[in-house]
PDB file of N, CA, C, O and CB in Angstrom:
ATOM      1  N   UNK A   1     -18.104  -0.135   3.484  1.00  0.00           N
ATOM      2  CA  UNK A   1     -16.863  -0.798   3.783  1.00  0.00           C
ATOM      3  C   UNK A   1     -15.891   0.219   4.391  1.00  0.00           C
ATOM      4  O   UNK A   1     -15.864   1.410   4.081  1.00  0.00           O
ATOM      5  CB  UNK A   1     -16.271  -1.454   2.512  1.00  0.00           C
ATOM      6  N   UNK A   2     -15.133  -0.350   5.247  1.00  0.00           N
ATOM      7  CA  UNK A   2     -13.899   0.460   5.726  1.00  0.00           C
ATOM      8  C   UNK A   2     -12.955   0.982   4.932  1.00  0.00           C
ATOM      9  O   UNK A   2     -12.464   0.333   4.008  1.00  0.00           O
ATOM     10  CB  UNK A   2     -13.189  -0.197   6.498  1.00  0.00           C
ATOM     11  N   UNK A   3     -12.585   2.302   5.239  1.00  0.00           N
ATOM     12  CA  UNK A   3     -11.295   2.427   4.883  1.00  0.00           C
ATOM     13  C   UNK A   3     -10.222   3.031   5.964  1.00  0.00           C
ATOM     14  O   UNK A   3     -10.443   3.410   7.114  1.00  0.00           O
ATOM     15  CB  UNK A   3     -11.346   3.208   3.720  1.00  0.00           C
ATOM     16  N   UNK A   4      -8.980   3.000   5.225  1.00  0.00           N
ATOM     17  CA  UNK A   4      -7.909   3.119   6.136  1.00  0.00           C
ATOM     18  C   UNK A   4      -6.480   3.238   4.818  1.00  0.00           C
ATOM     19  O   UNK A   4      -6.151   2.598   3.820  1.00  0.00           O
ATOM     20  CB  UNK A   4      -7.919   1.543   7.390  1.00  0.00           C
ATOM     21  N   UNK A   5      -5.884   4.665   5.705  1.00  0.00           N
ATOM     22  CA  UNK A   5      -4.509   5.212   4.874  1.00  0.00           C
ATOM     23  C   UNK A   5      -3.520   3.826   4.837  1.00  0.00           C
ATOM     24  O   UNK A   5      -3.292   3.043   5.759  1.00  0.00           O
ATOM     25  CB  UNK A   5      -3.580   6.720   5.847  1.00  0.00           C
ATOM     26  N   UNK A   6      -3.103   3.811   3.677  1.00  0.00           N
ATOM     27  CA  UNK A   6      -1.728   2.563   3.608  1.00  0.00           C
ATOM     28  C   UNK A   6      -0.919   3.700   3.793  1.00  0.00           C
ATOM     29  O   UNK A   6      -1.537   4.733   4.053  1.00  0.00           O
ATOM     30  CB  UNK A   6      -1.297   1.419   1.971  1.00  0.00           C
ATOM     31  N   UNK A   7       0.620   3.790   3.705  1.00  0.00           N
ATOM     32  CA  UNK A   7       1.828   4.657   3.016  1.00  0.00           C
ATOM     33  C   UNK A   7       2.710   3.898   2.915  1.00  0.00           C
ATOM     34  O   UNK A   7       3.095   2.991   3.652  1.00  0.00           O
ATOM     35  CB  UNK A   7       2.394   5.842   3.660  1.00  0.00           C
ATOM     36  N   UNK A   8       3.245   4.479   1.441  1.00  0.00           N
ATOM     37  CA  UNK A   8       4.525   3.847   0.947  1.00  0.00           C
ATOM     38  C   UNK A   8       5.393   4.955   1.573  1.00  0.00           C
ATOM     39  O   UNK A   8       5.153   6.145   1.371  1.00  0.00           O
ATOM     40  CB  UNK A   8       4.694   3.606  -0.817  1.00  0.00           C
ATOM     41  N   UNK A   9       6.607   4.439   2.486  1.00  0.00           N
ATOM     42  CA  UNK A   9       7.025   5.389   2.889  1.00  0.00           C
ATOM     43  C   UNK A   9       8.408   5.643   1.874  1.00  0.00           C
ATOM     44  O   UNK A   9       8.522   4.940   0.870  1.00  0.00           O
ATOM     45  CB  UNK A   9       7.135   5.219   4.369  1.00  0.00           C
ATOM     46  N   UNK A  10       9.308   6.550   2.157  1.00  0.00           N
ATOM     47  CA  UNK A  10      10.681   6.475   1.292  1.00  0.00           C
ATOM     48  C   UNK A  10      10.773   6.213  -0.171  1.00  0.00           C
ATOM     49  O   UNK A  10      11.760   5.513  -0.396  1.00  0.00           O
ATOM     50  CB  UNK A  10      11.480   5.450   1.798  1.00  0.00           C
ATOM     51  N   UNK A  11      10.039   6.547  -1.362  1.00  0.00           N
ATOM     52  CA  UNK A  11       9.695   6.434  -2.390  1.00  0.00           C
ATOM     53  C   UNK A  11      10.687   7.349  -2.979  1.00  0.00           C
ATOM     54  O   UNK A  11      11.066   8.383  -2.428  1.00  0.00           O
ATOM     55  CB  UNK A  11       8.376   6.586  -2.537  1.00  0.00           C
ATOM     56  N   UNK A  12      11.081   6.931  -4.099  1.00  0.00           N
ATOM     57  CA  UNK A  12      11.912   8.018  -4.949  1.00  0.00           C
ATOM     58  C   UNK A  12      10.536   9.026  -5.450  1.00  0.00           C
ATOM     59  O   UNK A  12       9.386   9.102  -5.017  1.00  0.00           O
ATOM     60  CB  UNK A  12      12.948   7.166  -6.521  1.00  0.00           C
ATOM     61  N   UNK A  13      11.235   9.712  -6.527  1.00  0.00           N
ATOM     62  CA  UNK A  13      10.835  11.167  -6.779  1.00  0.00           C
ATOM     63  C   UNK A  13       9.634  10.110  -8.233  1.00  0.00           C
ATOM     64  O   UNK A  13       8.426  10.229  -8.439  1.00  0.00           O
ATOM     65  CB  UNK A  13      12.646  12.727  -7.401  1.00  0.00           C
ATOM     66  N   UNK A  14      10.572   9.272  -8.866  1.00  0.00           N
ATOM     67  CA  UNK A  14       9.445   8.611  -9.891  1.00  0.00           C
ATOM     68  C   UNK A  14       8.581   7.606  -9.156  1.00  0.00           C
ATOM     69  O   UNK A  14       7.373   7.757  -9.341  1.00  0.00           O
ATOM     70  CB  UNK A  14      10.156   7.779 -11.197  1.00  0.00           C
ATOM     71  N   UNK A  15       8.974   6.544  -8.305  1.00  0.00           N
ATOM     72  CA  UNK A  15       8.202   5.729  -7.763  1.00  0.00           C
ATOM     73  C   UNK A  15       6.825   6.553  -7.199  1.00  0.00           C
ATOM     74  O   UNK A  15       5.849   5.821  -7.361  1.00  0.00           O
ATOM     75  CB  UNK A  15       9.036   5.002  -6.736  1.00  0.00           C
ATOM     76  N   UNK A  16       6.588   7.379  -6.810  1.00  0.00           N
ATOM     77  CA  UNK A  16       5.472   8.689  -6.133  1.00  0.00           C
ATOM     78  C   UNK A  16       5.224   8.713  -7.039  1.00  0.00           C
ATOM     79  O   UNK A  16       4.273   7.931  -7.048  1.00  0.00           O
ATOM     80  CB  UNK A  16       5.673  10.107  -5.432  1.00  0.00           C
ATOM     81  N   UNK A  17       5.409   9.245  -8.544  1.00  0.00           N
ATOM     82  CA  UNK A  17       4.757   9.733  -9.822  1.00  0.00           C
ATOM     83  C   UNK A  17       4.154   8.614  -9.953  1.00  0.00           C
ATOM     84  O   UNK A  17       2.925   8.691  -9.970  1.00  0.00           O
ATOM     85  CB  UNK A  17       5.584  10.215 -11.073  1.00  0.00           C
ATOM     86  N   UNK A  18       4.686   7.431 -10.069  1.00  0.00           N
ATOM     87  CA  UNK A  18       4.252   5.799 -10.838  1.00  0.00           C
ATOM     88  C   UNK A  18       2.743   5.508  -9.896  1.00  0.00           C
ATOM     89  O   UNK A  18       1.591   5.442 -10.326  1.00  0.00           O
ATOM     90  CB  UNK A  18       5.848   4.114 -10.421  1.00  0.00           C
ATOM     91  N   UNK A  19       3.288   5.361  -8.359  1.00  0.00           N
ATOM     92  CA  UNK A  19       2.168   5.307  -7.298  1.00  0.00           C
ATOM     93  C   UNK A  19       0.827   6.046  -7.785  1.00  0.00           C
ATOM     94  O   UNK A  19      -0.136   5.348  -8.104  1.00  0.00           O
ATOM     95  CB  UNK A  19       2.699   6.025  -5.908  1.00  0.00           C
ATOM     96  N   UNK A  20       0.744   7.531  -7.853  1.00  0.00           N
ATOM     97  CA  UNK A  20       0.257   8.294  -7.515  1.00  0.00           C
ATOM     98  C   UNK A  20      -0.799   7.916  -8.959  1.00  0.00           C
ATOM     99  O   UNK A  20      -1.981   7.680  -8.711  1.00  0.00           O
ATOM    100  CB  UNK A  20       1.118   9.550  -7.118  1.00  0.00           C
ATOM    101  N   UNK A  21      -0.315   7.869 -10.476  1.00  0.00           N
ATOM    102  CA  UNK A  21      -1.067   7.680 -11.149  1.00  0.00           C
ATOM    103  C   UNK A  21      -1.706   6.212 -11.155  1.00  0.00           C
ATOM    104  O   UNK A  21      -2.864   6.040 -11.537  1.00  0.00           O
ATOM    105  CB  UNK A  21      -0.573   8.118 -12.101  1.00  0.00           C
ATOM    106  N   UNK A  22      -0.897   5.170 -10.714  1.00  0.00           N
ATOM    107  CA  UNK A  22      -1.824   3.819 -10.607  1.00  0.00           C
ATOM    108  C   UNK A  22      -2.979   4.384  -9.672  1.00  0.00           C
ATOM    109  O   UNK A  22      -4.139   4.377 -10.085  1.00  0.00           O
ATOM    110  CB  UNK A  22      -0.955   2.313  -9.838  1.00  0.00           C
ATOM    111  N   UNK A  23      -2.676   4.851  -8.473  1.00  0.00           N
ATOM    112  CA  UNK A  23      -4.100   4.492  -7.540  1.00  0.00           C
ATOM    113  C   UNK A  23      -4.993   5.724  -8.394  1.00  0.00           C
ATOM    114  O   UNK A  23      -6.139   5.606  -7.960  1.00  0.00           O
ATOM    115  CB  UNK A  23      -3.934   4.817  -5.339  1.00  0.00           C
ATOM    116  N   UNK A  24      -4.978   6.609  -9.196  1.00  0.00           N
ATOM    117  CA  UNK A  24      -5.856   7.720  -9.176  1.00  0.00           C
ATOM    118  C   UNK A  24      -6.494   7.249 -10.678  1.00  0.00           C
ATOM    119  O   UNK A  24      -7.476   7.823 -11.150  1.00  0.00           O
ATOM    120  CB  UNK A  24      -5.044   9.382  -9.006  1.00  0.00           C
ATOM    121  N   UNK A  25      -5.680   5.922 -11.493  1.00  0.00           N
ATOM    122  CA  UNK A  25      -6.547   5.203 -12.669  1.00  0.00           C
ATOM    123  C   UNK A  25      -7.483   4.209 -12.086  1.00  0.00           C
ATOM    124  O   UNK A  25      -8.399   3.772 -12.783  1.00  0.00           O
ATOM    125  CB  UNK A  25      -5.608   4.394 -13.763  1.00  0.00           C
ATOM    126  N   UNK A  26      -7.332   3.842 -10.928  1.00  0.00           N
ATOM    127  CA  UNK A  26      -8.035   2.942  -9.838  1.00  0.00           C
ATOM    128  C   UNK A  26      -9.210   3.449  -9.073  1.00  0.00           C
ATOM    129  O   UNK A  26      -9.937   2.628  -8.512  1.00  0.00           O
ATOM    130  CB  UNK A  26      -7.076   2.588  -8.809  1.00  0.00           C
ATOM    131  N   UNK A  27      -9.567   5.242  -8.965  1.00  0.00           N
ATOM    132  CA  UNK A  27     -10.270   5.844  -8.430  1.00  0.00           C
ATOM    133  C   UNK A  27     -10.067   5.687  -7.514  1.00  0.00           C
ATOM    134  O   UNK A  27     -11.133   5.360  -6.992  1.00  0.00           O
ATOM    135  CB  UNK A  27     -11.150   5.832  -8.614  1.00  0.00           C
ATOM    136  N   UNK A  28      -9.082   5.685  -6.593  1.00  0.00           N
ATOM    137  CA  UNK A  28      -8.130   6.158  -4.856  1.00  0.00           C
ATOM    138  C   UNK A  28      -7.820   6.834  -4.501  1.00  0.00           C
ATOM    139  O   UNK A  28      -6.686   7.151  -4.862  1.00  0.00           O
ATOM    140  CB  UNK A  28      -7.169   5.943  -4.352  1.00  0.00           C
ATOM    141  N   UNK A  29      -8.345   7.487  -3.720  1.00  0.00           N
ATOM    142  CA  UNK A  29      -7.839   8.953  -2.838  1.00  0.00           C
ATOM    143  C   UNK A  29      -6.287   8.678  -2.942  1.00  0.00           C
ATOM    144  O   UNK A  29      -5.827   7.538  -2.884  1.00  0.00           O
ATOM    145  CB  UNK A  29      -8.443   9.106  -0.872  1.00  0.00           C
ATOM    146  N   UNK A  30      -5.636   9.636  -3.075  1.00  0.00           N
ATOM    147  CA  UNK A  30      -3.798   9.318  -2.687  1.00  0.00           C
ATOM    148  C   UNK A  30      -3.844  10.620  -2.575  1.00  0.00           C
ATOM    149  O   UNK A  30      -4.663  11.488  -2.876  1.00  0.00           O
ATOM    150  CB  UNK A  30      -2.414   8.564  -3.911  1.00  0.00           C
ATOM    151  N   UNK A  31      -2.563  10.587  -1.970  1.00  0.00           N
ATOM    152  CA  UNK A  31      -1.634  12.057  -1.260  1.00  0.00           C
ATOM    153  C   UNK A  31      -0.195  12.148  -1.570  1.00  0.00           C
ATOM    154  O   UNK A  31       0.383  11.250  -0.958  1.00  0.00           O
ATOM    155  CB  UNK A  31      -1.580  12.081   0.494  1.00  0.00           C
ATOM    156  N   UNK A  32       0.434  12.696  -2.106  1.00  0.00           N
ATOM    157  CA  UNK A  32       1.775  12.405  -2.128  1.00  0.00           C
ATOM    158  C   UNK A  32       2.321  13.475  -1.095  1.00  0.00           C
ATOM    159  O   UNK A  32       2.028  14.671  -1.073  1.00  0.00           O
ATOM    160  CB  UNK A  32       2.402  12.474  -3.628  1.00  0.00           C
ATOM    161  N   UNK A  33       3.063  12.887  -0.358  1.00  0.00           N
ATOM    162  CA  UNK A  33       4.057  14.290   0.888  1.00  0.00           C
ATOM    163  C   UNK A  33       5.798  14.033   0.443  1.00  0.00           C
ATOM    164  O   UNK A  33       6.396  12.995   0.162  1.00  0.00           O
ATOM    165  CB  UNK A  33       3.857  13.705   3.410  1.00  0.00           C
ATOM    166  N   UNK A  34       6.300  15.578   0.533  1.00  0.00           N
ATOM    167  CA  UNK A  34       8.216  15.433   0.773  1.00  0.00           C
ATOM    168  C   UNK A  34       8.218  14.932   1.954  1.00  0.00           C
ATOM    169  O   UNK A  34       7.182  15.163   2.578  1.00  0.00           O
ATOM    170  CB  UNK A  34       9.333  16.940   0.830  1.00  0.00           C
ATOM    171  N   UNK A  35       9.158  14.206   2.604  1.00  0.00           N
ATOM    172  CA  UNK A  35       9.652  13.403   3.627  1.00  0.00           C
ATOM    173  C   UNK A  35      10.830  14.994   4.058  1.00  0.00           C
ATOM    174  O   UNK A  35      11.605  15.639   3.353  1.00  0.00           O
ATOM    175  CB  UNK A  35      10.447  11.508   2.966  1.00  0.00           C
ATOM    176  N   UNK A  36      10.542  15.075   5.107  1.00  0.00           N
ATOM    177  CA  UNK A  36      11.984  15.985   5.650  1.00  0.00           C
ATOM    178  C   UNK A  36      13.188  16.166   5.861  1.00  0.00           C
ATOM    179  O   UNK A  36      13.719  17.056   6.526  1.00  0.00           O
ATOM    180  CB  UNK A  36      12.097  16.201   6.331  1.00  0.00           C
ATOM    181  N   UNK A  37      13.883  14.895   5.013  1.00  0.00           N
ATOM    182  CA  UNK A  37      15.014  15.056   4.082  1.00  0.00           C
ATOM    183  C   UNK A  37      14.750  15.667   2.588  1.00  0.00           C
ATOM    184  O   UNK A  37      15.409  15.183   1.667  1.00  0.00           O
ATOM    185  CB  UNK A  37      15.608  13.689   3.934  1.00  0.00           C
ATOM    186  N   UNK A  38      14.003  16.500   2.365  1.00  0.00           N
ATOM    187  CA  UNK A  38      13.346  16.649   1.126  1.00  0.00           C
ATOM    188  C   UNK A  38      14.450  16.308  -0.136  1.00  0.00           C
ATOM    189  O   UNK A  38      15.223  16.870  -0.911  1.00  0.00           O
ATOM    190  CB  UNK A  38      12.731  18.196   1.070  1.00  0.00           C
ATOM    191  N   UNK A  39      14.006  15.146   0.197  1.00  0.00           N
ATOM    192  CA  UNK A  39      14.603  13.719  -1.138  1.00  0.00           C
ATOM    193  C   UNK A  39      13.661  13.148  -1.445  1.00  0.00           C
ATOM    194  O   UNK A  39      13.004  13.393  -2.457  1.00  0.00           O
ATOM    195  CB  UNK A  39      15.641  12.377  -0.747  1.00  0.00           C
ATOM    196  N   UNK A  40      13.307  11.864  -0.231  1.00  0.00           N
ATOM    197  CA  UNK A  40      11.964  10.991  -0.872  1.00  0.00           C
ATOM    198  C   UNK A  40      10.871  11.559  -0.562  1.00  0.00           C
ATOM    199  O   UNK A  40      10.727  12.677  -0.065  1.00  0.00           O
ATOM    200  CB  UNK A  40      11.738   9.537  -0.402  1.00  0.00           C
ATOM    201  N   UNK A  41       9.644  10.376  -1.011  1.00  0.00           N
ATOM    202  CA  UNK A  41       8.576  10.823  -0.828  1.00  0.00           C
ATOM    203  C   UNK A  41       7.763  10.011   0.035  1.00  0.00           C
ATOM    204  O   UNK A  41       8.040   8.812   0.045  1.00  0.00           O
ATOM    205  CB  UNK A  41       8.098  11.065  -1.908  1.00  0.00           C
ATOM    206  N   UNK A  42       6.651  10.478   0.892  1.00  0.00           N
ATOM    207  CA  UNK A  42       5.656   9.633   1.474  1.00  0.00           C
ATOM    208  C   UNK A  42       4.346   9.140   0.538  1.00  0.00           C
ATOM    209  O   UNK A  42       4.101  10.295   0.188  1.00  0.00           O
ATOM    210  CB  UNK A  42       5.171  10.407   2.669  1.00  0.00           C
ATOM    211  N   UNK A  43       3.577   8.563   0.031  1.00  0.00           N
ATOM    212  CA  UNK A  43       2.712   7.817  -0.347  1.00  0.00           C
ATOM    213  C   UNK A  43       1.743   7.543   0.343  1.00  0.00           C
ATOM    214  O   UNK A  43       1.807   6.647   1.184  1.00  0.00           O
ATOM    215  CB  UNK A  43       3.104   6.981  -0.652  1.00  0.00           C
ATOM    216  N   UNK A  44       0.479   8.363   0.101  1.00  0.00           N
ATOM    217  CA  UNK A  44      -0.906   7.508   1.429  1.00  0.00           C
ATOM    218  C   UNK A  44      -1.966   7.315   0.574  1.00  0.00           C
ATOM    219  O   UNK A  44      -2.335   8.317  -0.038  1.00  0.00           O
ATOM    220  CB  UNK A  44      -1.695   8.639   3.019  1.00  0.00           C
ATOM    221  N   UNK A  45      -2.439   6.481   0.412  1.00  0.00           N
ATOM    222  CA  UNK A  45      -3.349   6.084  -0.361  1.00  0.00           C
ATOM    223  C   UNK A  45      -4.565   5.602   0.363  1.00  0.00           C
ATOM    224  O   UNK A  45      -4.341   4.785   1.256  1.00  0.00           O
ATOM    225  CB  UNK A  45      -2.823   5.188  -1.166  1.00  0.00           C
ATOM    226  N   UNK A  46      -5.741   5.928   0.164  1.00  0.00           N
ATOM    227  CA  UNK A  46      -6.925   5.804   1.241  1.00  0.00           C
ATOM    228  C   UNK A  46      -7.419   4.366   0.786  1.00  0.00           C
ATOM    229  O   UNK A  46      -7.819   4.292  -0.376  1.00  0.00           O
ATOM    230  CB  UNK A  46      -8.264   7.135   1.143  1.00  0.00           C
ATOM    231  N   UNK A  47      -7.441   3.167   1.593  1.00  0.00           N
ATOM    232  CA  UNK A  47      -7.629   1.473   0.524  1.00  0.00           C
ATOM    233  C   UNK A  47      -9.054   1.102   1.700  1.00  0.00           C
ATOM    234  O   UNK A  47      -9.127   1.364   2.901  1.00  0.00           O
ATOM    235  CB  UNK A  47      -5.574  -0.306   0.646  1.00  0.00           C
ATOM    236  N   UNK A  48      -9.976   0.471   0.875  1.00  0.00           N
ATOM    237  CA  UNK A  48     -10.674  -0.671   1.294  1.00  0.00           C
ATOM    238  C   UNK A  48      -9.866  -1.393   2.701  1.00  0.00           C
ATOM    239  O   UNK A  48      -8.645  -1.419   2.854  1.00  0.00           O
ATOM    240  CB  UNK A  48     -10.750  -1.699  -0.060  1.00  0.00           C
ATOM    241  N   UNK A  49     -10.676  -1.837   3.452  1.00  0.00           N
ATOM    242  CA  UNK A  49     -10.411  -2.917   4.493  1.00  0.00           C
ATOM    243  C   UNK A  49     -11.342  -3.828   4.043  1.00  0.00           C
ATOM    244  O   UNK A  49     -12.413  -3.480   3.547  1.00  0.00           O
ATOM    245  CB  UNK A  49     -10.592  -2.543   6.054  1.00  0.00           C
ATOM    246  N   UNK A  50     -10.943  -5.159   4.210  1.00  0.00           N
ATOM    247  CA  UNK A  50     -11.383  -6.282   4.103  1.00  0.00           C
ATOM    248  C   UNK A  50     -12.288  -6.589   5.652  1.00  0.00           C
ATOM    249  O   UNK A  50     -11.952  -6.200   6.771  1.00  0.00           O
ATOM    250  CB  UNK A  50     -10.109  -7.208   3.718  1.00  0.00           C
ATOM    251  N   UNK A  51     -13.461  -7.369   5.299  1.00  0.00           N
ATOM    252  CA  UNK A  51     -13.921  -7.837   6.671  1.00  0.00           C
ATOM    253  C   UNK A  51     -13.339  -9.385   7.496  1.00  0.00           C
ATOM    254  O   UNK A  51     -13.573  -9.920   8.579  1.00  0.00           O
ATOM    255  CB  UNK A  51     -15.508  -7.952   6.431  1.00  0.00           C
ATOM    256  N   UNK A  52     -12.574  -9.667   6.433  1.00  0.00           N
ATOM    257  CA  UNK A  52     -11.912 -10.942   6.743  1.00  0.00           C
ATOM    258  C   UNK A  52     -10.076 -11.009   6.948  1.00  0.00           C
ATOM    259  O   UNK A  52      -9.284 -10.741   6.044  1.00  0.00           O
ATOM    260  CB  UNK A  52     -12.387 -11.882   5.470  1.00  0.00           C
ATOM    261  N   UNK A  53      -9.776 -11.341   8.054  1.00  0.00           N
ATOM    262  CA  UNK A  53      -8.504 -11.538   8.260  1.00  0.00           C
ATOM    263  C   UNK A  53      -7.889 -12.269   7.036  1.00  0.00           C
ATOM    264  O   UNK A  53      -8.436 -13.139   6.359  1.00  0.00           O
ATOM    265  CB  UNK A  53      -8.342 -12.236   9.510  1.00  0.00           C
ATOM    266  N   UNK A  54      -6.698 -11.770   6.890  1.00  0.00           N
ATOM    267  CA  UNK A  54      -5.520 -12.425   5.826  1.00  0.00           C
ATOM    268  C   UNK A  54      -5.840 -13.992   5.958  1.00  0.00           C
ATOM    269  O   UNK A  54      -6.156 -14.558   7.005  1.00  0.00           O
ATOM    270  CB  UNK A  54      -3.655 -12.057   6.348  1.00  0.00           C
ATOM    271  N   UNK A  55      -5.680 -14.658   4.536  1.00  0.00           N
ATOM    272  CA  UNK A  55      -5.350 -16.046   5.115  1.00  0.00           C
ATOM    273  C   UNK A  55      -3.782 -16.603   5.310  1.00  0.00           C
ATOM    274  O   UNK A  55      -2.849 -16.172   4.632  1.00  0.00           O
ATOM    275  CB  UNK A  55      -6.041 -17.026   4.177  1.00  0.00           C
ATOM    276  N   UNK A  56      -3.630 -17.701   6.416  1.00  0.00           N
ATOM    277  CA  UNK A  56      -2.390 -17.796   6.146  1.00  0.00           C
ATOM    278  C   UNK A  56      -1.889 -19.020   5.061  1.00  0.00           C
ATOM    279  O   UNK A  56      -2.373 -20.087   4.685  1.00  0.00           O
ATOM    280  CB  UNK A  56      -1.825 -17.894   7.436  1.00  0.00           C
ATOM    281  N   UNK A  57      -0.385 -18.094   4.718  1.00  0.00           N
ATOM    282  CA  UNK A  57       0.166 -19.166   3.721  1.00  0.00           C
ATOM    283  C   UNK A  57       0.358 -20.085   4.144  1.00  0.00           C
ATOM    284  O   UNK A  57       0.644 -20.170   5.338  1.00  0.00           O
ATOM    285  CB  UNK A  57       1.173 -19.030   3.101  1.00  0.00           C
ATOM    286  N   UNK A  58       0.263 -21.375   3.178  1.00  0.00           N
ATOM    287  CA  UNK A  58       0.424 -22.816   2.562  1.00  0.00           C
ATOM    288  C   UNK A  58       1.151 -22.984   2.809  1.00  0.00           C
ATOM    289  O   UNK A  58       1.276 -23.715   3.791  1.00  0.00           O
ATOM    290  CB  UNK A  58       0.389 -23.260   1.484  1.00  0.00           C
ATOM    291  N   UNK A  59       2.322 -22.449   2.129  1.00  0.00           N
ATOM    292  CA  UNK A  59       3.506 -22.805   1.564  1.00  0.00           C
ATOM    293  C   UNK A  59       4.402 -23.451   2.587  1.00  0.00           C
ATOM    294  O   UNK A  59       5.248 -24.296   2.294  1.00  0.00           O
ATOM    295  CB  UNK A  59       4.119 -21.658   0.949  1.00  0.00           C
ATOM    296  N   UNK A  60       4.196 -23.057   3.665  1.00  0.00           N
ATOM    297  CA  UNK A  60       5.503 -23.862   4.433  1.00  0.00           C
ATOM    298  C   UNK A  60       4.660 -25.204   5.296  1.00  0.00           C
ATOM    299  O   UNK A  60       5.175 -26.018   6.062  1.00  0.00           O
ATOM    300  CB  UNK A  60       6.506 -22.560   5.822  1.00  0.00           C
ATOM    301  N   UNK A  61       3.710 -25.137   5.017  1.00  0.00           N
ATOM    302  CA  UNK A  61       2.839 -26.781   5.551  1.00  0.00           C
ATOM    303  C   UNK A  61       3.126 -27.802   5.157  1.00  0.00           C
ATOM    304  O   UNK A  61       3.402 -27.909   3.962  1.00  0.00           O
ATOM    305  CB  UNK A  61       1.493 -27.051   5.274  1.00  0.00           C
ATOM    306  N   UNK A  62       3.160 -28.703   5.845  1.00  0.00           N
ATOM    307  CA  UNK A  62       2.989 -29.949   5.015  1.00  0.00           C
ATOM    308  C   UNK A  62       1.547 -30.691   5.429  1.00  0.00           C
ATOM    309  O   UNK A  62       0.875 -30.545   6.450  1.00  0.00           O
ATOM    310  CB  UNK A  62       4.330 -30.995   5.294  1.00  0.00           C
ATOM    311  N   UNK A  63       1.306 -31.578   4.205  1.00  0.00           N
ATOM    312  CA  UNK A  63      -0.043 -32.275   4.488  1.00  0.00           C
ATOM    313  C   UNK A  63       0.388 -32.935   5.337  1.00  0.00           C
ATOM    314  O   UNK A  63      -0.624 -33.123   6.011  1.00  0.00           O
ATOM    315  CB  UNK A  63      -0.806 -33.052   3.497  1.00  0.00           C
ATOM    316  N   UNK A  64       1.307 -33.535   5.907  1.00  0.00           N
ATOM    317  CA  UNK A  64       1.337 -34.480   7.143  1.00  0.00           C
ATOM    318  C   UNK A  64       1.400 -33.425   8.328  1.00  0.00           C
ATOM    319  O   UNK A  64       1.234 -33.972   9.419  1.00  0.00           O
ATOM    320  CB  UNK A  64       2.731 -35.612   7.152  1.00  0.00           C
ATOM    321  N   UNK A  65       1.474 -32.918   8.353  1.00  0.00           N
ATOM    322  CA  UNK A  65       1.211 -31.664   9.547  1.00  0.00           C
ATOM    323  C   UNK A  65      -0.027 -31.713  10.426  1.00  0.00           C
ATOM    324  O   UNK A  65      -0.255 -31.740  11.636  1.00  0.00           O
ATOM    325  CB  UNK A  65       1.054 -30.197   8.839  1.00  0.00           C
ATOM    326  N   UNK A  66      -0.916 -31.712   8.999  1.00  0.00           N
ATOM    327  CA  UNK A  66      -2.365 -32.136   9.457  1.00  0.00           C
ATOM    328  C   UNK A  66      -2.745 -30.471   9.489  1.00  0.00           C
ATOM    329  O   UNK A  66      -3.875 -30.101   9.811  1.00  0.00           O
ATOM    330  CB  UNK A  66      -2.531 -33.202  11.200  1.00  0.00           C
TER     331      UNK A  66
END
């Protein structure tokens, strides 16, 4: 299966900590980077690709739409 980097970009200093241990209890490559305001953080996490396009939402259909 494919993969391909996501990033959370602009992350606080805990949101990166929080990130970083979900994907690595998940067994996910991640990276955490300082952003060059060295304030936030960047987030890249290496994810699965799907072989199937998104489906689209329902929600704004109507059954008379067809």
């Amino acid at each position: 299966m494919k993969e391909t980097w996501f990033h959370h970009t602009d992350c606080t200093t805990q949101q990166a900590e929080d990130l970083v241990a979900t994907y690595r209890a998940r067994g996910v490559k991640v990276e955490r980077s300082l952003n060059p305001d060295y304030i936030t953080w960047t987030v890249s996490a290496r994810l699965p690709e799907g072989n199937n396009p998104p489906r689209t939402s329902r929600v704004w259909q109507s059954k008379a739409w067809g």
